[in-house]
PAVORO-218851 format. One record per residue (C-alpha): residue number from 0; residue in one letter; z, x, y. Coordinates in nm, 2 decimals. Example, Ala and Ser with C-alpha at 12.3 -4.5 7.8 and 13.67 -1.06 7.14 Angstrom:
! residues 2
ATOM, n, res, c3, c1, c2
ATOM, 0, a, 0.78, 1.23, -0.45
ATOM, 1, s, 0.71, 1.37, -0.11
This chain:
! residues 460
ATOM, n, res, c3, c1, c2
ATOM, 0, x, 12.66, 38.05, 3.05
ATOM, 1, x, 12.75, 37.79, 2.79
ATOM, 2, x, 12.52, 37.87, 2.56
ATOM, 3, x, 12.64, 38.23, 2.57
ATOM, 4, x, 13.04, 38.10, 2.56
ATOM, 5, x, 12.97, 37.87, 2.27
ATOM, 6, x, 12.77, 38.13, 2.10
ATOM, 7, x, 13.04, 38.38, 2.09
ATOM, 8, x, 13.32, 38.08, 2.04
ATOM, 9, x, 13.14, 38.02, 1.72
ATOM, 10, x, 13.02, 38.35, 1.57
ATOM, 11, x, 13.41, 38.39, 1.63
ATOM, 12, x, 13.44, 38.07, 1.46
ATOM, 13, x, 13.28, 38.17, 1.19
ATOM, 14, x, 13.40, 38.50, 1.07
ATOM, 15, x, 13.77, 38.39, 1.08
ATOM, 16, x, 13.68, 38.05, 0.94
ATOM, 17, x, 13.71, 38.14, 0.55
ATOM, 18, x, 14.04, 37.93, 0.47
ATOM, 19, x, 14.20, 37.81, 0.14
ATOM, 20, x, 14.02, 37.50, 0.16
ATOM, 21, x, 13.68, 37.36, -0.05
ATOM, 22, x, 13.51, 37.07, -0.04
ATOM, 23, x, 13.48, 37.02, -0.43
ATOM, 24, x, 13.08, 36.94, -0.54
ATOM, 25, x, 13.25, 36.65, -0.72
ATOM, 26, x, 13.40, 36.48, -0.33
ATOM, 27, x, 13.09, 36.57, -0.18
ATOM, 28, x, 12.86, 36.39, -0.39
ATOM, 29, x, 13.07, 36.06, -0.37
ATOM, 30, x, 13.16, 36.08, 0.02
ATOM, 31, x, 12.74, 36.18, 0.07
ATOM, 32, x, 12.70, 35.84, -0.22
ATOM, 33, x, 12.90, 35.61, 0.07
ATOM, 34, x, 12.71, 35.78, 0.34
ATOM, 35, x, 12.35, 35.68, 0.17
ATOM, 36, x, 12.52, 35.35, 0.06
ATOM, 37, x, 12.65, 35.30, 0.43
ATOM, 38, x, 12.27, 35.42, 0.57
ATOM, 39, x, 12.12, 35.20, 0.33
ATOM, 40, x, 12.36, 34.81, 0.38
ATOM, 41, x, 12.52, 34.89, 0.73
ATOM, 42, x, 12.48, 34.55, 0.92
ATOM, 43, x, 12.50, 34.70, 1.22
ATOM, 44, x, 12.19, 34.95, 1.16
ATOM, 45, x, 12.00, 34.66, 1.03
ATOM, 46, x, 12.00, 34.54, 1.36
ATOM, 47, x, 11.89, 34.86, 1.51
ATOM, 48, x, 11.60, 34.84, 1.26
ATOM, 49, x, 11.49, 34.50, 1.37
ATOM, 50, x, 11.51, 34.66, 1.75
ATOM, 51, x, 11.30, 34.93, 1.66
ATOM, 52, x, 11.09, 34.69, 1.46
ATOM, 53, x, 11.07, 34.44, 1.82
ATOM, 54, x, 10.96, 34.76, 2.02
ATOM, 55, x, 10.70, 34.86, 1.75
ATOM, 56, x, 10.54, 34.51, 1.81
ATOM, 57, x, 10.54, 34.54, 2.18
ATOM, 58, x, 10.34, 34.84, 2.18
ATOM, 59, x, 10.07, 34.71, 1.98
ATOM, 60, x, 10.05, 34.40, 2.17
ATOM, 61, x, 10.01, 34.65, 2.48
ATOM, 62, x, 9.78, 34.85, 2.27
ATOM, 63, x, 9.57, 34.54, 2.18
ATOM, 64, x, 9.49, 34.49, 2.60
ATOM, 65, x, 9.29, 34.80, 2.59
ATOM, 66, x, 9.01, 34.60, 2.31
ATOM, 67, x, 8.77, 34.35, 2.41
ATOM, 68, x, 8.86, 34.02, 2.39
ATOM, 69, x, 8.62, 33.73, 2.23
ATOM, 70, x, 8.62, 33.39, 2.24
ATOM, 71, x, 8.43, 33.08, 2.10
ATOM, 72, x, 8.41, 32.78, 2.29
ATOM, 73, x, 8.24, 32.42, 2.24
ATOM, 74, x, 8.25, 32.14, 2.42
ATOM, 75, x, 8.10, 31.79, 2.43
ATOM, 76, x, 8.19, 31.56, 2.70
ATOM, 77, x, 8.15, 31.20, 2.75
ATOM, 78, x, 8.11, 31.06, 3.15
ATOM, 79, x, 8.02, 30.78, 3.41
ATOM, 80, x, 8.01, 30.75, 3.75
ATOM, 81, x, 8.04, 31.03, 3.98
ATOM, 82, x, 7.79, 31.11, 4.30
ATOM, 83, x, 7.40, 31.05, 4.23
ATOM, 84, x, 7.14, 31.21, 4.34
ATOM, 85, x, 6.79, 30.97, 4.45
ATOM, 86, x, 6.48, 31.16, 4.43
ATOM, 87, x, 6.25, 30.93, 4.68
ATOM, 88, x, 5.98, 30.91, 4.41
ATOM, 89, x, 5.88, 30.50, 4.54
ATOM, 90, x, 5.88, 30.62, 4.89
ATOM, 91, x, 5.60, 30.91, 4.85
ATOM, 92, x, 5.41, 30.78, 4.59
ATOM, 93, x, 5.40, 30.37, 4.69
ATOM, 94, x, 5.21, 30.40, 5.02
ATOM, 95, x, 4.97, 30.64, 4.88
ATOM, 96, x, 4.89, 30.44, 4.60
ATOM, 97, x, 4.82, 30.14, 4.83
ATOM, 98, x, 4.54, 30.37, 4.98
ATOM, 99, x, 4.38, 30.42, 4.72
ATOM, 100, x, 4.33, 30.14, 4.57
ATOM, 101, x, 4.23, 30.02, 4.91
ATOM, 102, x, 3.97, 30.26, 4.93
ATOM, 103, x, 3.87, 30.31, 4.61
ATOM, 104, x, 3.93, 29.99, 4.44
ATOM, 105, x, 4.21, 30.08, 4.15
ATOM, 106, x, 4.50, 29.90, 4.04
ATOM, 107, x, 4.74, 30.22, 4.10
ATOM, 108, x, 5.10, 30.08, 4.12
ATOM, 109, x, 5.26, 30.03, 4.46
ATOM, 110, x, 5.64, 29.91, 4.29
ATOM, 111, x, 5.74, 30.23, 4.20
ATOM, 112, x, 6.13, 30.29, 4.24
ATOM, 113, x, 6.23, 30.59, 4.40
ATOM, 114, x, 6.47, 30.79, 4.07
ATOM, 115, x, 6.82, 30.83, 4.08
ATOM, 116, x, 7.00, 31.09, 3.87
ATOM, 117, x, 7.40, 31.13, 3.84
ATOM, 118, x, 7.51, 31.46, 3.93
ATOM, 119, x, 7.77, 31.45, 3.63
ATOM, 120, x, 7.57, 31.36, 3.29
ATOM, 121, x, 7.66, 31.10, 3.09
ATOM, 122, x, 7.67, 31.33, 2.78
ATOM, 123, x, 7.66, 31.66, 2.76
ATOM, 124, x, 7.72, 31.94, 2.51
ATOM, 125, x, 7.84, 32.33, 2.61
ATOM, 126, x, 7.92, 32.61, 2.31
ATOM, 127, x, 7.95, 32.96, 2.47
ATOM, 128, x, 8.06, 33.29, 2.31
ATOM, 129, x, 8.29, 33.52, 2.59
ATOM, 130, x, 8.33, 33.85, 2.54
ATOM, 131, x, 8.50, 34.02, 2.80
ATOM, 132, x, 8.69, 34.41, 2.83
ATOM, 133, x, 8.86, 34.57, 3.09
ATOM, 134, x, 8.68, 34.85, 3.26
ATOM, 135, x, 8.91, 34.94, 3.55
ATOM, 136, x, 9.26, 34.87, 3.49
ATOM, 137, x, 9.53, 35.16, 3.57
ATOM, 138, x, 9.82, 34.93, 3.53
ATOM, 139, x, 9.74, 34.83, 3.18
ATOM, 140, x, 9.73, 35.26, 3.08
ATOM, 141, x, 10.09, 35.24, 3.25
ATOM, 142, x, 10.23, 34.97, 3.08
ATOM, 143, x, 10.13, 35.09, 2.76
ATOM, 144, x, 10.30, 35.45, 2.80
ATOM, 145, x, 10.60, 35.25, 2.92
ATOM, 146, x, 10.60, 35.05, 2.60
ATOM, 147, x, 10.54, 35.34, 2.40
ATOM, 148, x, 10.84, 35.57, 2.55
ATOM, 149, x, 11.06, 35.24, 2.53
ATOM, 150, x, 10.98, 35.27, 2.18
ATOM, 151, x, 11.04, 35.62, 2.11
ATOM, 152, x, 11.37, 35.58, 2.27
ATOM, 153, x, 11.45, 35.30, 2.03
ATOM, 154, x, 11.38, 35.52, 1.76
ATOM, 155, x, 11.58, 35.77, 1.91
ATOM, 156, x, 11.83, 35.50, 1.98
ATOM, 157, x, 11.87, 35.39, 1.57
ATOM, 158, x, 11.87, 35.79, 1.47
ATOM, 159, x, 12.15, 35.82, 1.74
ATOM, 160, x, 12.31, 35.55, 1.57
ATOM, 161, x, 12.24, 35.62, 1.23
ATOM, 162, x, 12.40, 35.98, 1.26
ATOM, 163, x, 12.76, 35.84, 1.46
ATOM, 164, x, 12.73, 35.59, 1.10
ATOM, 165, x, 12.77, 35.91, 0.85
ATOM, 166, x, 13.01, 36.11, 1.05
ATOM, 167, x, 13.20, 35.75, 1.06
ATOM, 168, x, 13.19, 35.67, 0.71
ATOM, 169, x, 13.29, 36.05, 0.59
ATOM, 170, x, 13.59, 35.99, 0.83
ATOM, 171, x, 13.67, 35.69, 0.68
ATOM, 172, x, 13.61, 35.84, 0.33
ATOM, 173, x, 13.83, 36.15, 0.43
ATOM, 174, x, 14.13, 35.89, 0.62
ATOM, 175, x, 14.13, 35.68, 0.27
ATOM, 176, x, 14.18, 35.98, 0.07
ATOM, 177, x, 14.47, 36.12, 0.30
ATOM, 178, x, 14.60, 35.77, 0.31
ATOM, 179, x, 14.59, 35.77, -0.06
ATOM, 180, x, 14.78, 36.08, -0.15
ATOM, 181, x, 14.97, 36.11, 0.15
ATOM, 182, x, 15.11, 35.69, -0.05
ATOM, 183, x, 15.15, 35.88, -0.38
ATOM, 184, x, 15.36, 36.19, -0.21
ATOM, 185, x, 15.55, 35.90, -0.05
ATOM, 186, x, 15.68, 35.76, -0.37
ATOM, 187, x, 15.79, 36.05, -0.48
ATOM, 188, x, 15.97, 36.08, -0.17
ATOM, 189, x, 16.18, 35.78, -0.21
ATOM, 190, x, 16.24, 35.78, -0.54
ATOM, 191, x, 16.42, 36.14, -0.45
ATOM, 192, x, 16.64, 35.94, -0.16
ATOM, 193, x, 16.76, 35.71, -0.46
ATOM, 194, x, 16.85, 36.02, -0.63
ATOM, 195, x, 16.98, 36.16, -0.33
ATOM, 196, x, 17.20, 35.83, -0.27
ATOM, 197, x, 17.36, 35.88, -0.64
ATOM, 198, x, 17.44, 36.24, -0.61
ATOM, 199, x, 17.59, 36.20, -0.28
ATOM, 200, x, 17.80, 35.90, -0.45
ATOM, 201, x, 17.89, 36.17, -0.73
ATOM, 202, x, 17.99, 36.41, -0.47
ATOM, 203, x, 18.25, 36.14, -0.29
ATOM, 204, x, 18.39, 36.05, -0.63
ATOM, 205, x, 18.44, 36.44, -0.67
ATOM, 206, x, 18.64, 36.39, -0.30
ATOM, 207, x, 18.32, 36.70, -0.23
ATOM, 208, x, 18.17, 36.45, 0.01
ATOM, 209, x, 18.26, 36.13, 0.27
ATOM, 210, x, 18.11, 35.84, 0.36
ATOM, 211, x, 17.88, 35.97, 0.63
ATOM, 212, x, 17.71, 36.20, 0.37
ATOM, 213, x, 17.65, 35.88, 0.23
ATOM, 214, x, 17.56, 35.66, 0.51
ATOM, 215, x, 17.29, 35.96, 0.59
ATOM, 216, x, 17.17, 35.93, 0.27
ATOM, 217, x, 17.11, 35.53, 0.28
ATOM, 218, x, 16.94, 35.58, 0.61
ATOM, 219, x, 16.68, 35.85, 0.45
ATOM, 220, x, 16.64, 35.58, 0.20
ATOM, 221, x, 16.57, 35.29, 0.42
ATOM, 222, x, 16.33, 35.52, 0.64
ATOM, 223, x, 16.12, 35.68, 0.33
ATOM, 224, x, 16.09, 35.27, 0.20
ATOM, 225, x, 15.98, 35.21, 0.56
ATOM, 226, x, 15.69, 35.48, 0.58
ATOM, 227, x, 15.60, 35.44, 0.22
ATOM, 228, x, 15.54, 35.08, 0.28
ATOM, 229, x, 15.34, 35.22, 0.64
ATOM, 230, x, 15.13, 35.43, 0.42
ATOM, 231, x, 15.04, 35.14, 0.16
ATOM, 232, x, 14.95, 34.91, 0.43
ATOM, 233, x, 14.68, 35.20, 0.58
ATOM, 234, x, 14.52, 35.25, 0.27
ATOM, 235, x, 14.42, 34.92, 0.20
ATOM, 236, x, 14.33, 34.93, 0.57
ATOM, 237, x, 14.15, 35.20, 0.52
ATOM, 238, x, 13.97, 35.07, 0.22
ATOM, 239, x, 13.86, 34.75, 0.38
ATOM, 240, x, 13.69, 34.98, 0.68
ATOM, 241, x, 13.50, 35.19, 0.45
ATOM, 242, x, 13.39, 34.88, 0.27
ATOM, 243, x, 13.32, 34.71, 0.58
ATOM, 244, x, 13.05, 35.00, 0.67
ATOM, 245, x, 12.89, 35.00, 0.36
ATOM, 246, x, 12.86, 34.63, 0.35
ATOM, 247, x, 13.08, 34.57, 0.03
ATOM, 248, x, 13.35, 34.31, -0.02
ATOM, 249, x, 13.63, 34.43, 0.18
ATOM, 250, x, 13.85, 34.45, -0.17
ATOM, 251, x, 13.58, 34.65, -0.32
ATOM, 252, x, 13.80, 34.95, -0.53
ATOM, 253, x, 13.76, 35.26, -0.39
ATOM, 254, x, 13.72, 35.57, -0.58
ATOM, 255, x, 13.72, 35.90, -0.41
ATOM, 256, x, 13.85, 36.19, -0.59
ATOM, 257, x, 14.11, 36.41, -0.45
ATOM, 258, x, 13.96, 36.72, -0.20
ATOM, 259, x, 14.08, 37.01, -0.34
ATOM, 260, x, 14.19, 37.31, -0.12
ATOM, 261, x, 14.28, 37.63, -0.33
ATOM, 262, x, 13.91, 37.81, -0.30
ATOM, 263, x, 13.83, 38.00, 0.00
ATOM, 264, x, 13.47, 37.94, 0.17
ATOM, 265, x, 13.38, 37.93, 0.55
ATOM, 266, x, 13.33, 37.59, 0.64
ATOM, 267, x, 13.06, 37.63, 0.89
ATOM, 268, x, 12.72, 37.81, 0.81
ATOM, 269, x, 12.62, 38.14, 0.97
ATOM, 270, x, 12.44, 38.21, 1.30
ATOM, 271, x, 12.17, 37.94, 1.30
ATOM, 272, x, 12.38, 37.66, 1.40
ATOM, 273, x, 12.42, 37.84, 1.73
ATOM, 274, x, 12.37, 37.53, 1.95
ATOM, 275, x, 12.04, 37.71, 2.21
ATOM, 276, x, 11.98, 37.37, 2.38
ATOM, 277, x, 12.23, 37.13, 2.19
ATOM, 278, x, 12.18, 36.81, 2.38
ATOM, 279, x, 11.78, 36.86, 2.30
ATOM, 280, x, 11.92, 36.81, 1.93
ATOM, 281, x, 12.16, 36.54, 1.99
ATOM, 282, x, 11.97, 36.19, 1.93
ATOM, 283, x, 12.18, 36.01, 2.22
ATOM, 284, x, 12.00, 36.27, 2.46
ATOM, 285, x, 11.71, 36.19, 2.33
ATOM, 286, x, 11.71, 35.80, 2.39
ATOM, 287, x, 11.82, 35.85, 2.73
ATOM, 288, x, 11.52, 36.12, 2.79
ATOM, 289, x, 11.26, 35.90, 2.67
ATOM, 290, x, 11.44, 35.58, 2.84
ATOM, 291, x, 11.36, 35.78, 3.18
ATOM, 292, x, 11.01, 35.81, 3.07
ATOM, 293, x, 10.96, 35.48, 3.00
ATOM, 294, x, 11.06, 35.35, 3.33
ATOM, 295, x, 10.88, 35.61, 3.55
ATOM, 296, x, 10.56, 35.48, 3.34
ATOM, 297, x, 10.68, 35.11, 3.47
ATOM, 298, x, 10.70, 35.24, 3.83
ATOM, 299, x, 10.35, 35.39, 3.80
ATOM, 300, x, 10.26, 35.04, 3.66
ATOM, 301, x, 10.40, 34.86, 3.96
ATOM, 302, x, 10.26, 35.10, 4.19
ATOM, 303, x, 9.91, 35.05, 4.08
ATOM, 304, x, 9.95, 34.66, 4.12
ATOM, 305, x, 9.78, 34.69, 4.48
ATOM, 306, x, 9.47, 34.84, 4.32
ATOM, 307, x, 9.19, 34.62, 4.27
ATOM, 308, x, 9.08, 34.55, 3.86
ATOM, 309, x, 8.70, 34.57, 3.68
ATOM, 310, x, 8.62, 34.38, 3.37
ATOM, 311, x, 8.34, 34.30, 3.25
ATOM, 312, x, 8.22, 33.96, 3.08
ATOM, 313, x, 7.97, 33.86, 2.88
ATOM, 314, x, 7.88, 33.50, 2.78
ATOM, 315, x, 7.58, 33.36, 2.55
ATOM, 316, x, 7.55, 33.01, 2.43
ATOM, 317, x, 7.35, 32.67, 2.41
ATOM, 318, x, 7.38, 32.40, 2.70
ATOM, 319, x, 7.24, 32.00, 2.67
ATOM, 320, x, 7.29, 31.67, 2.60
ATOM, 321, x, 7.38, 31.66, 2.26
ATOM, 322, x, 7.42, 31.93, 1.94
ATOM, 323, x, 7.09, 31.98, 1.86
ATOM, 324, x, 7.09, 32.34, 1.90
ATOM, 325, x, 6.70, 32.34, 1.84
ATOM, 326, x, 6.61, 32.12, 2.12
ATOM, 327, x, 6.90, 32.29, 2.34
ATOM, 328, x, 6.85, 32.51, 2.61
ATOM, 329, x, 7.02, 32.82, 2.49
ATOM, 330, x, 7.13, 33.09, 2.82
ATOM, 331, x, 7.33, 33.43, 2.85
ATOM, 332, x, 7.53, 33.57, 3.17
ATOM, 333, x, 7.67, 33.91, 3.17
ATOM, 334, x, 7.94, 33.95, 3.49
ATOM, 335, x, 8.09, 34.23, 3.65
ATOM, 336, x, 8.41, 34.07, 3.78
ATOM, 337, x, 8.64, 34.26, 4.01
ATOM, 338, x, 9.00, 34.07, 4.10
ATOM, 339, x, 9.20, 34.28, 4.45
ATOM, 340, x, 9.57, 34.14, 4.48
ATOM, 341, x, 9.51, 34.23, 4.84
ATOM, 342, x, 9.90, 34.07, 4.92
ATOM, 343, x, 10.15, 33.88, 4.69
ATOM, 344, x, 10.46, 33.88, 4.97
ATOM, 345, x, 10.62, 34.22, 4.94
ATOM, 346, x, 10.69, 34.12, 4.58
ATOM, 347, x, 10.52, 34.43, 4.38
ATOM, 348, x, 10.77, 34.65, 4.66
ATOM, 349, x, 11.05, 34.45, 4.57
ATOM, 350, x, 11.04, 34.55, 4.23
ATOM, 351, x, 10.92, 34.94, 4.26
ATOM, 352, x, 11.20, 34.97, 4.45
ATOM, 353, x, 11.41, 34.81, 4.18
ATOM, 354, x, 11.27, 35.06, 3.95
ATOM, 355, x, 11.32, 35.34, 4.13
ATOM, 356, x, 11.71, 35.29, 4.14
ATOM, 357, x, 11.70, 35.22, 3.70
ATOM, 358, x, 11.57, 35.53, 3.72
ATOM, 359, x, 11.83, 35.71, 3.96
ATOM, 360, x, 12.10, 35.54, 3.76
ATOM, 361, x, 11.92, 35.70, 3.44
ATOM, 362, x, 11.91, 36.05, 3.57
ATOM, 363, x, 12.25, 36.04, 3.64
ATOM, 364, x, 12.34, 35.91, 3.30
ATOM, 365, x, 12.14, 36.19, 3.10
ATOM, 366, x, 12.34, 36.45, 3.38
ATOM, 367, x, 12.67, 36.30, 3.32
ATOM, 368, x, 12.52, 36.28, 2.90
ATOM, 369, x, 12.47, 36.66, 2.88
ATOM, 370, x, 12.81, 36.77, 3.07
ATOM, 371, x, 12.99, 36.56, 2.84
ATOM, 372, x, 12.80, 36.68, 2.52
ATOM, 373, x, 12.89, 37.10, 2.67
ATOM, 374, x, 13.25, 36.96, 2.71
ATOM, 375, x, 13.28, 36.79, 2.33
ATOM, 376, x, 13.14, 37.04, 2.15
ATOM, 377, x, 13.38, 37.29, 2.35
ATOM, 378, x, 13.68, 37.09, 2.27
ATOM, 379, x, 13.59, 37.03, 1.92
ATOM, 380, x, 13.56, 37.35, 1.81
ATOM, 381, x, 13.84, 37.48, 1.98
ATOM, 382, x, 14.09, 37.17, 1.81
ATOM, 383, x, 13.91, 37.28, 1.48
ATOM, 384, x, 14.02, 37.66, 1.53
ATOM, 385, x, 14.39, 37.50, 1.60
ATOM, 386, x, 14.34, 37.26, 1.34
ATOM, 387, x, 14.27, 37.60, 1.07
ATOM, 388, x, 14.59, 37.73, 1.21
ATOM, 389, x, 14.80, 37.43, 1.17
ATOM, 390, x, 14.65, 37.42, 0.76
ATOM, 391, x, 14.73, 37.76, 0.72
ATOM, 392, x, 15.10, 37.71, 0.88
ATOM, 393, x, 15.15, 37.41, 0.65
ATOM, 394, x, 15.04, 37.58, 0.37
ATOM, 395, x, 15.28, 37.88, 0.41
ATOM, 396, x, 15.56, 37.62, 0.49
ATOM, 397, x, 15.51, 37.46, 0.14
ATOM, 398, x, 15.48, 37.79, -0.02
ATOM, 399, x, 15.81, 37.85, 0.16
ATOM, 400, x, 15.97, 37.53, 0.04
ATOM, 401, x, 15.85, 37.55, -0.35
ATOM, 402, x, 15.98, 37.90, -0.31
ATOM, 403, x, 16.31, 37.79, -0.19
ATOM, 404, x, 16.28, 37.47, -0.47
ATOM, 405, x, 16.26, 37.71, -0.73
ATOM, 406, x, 16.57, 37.90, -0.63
ATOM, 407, x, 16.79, 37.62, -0.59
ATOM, 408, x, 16.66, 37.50, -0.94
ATOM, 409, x, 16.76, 37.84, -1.09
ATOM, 410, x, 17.10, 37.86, -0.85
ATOM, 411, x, 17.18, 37.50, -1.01
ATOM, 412, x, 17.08, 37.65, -1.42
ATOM, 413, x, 17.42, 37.91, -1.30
ATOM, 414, x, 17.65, 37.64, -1.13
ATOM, 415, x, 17.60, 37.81, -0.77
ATOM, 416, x, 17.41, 37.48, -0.63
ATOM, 417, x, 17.50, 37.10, -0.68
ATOM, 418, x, 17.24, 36.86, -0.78
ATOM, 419, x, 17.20, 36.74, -0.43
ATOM, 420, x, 17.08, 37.09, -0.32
ATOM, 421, x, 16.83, 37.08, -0.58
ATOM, 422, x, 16.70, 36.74, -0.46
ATOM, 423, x, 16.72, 36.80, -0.10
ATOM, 424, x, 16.46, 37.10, -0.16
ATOM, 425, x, 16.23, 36.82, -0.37
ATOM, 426, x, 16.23, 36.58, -0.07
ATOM, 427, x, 16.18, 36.90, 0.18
ATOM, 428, x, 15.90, 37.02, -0.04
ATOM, 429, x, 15.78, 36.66, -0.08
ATOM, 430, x, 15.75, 36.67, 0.24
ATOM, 431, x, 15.58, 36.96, 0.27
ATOM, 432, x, 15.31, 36.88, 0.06
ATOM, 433, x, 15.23, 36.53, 0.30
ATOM, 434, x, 15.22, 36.74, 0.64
ATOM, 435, x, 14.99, 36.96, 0.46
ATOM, 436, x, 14.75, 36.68, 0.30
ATOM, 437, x, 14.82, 36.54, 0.70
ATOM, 438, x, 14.66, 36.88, 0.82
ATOM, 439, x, 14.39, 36.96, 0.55
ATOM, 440, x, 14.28, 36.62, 0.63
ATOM, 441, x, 14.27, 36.67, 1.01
ATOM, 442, x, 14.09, 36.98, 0.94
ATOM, 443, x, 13.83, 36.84, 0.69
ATOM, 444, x, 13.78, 36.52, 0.98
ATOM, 445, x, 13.75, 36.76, 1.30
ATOM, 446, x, 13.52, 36.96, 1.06
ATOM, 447, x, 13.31, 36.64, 1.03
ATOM, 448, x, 13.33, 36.59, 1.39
ATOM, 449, x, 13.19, 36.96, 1.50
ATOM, 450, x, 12.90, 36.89, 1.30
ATOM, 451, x, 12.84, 36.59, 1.45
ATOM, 452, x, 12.86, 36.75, 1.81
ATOM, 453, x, 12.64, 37.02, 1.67
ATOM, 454, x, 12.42, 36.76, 1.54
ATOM, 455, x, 12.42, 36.99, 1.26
ATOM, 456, x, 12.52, 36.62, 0.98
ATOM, 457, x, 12.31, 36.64, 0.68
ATOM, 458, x, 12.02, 36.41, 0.69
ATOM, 459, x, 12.11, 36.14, 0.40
């Protein structure tokens, strides 16, 4: 149903979206030269990058558990004391050697000590090469898939990022540049209420006008000062901003030419931006879809925790007392070692458990994520359809007031209007021009925000 009703809302959207407004090739190619500049310095997506980066590392060190592991080992050790060991060598051999020569008349020793041998040698030399791989390990295919969905959803998470950048810097381009003009309109504004103050002084010396007329006028003035010193304080605001997302000195000049709005041409492309699955588009959706992944992968991880663990090992080396690896005795074990966690206190539960409710709290998030996409790209496109309206009402209102300039100008060439009529129309039309820079500007900005919504931003 809201595919069908944002389908129709912008096919609608399209066909009566031809206005008098164009973004110049000129604007675009500097406001797209901040964008690449901004995509390029931003601070703040640096440290997105080095996030990503961080993830990108913890998957290969997961991804490295899955190789064998080797390693080279030597040791020579020094010792004394420790139990012995008496082999009764005296106590066999001494009697029988008393026979004999008894019997037999030899001279066979009968003083023979029985050996002794300490159980811990007094030197001794190991060097052994390990080499051992897992065989049987379901938690270690877990945690990788965890690691490697955590990483997609930073990647997701930086892209996410990266496109809420460029629709923020084109705003800030398109609020400078409003700002700007809106500052130059301004002063033209109040230099008309000091011309307005002396022909309403003319007028009282003529006895055609009191002091009200003038006390009106002197408020004008004071007002027009007032929002023309507004205006100059919100462009260099706005100037430091843009700077500050591009990573510039805040002072940095700005130059962004004017955004011309005399050509006609539809603002938004034809049918293929028909949003069929929009939050499957949107980059935010995606983090939080891979982010739910990521942590059923852990559960499955925790889960298998009970199950018992194969590896295999292999060790070759030399053993003796000293590094003559000639002389040594060299010796090789293969092992088929199997490690059961058969009860660690409830702990693996504890934490499945814990898991379980990230990933409720996650589900809910990517519900309450695509509602709120559905409802922004409803409301957008709607305030830009008002937003056309209001530009083409402000441009007919300034049409109206030139209109009405000019007659008051040719009314004052025949004496049938004072010179205060004539500069009242200037201020009006003035006027007219900033509330239609205000709604071009609005337009051009909810324009930006749409494609945003759409996900339909250029890639830069």
């Amino acid at each position: 149903m809201f595919q069908q009703r944002v389908g129709v809302l912008l096919h609608t959207l399209t066909i009566c979206l031809t206005t008098a407004i164009s973004l110049s090739a000129a604007a675009d190619e500097n406001i797209d030269d901040y964008v690449r500049a901004g995509m390029a310095s931003n601070l703040a997506l640096q440290q997105k990058q080095i996030d990503y980066t961080q993830s990108l590392m913890a998957l290969k060190s997961a991804r490295s558990a899955f190789y064998p592991s080797v390693v080279f080992e030597t040791r020579h050790s020094l010792a004394g004391g420790g139990r012995e060991f008496e082999v009764p060598t005296g106590t066999l051999l001494n009697p029988t050697n008393a026979a004999l020569n008894e019997l037999l008349g030899t001279d066979l020793s009968t003083t023979i000590e029985n050996d002794v041998f300490n159980v811990i040698r007094e030197e001794d030399h190991v060097t052994t090469l390990t080499v051992a791989a897992p065989i049987y390990q379901p938690a270690l295919q877990h945690d990788y898939r965890s690691k490697r969905d955590r990483t997609f959803a930073e990647e997701a998470g930086k892209a996410a990022f990266g496109e809420e950048l460029k629709k923020e810097i084109r705003i800030a381009c398109l609020r400078f540049i409003e700002l700007r003009e809106k500052a130059t309109q301004m002063q033209q504004v109040a230099a008309l209420m000091g011309s307005k103050q002396d022909a309403v002084r003319q007028l009282i010396n003529h006895g055609d006008a009191d002091e009200v007329a003038a006390l009106d006028a002197e408020a004008d003035a004071i007002q027009a000062e007032s929002d023309r010193l507004t205006l100059s304080t919100g462009v260099a605001n706005a100037q430091r901003y843009l700077n500050f997302l591009v990573n510039r000195d805040l002072d940095h000049p700005v130059h962004l030419p004017v955004m011309p709005f005399d050509v006609a041409v539809p603002t938004l492309l034809a049918s293929d931006i028909i949003p069929y699955g929009i939050e499957n588009r949107r980059w935010d959706y995606v983090q939080l879809a891979n982010a739910y992944k990521a942590i059923s992968h852990s559960i499955d991880a925790s889960k298998s925790a009970w199950k018992p663990e194969v590896a295999g090992v292999l060790e070759v080396g030399y053993e003796g007392e000293d590094t003559d690896y000639i002389r040594e005795d060299p010796f090789w074990r293969a092992s088929l070692v199997v490690k059961w966690h058969l009860f660690r206190g409830f702990g693996n539960q504890a934490r499945t458990r814990s898991l379980m409710l990230d990933r409720t709290r996650l589900a809910l998030q990517r519900t309450e994520l695509e509602k709120q996409i559905h409802m922004d790209v409803l409301q957008v496109v709607s305030e830009l359809r008002i937003g056309l309206k209001k530009l083409e009402s402000a441009k007919r209102r300034l049409d109206a007031r030139r209109r009405k300039q000019a007659m008051l100008e040719d009314r004052h060439a025949a004496r049938q209007a004072t010179k205060l009529d004539v500069i009242q129309a200037q201020i009006a039309g003035a006027q007219a021009e900033i509330a239609q820079i205000t709604a071009a500007y609005a337009f051009f900005i909810k324009d930006a925000e749409v494609r945003h919504a759409l996900a339909i931003l250029d890639n830069d």
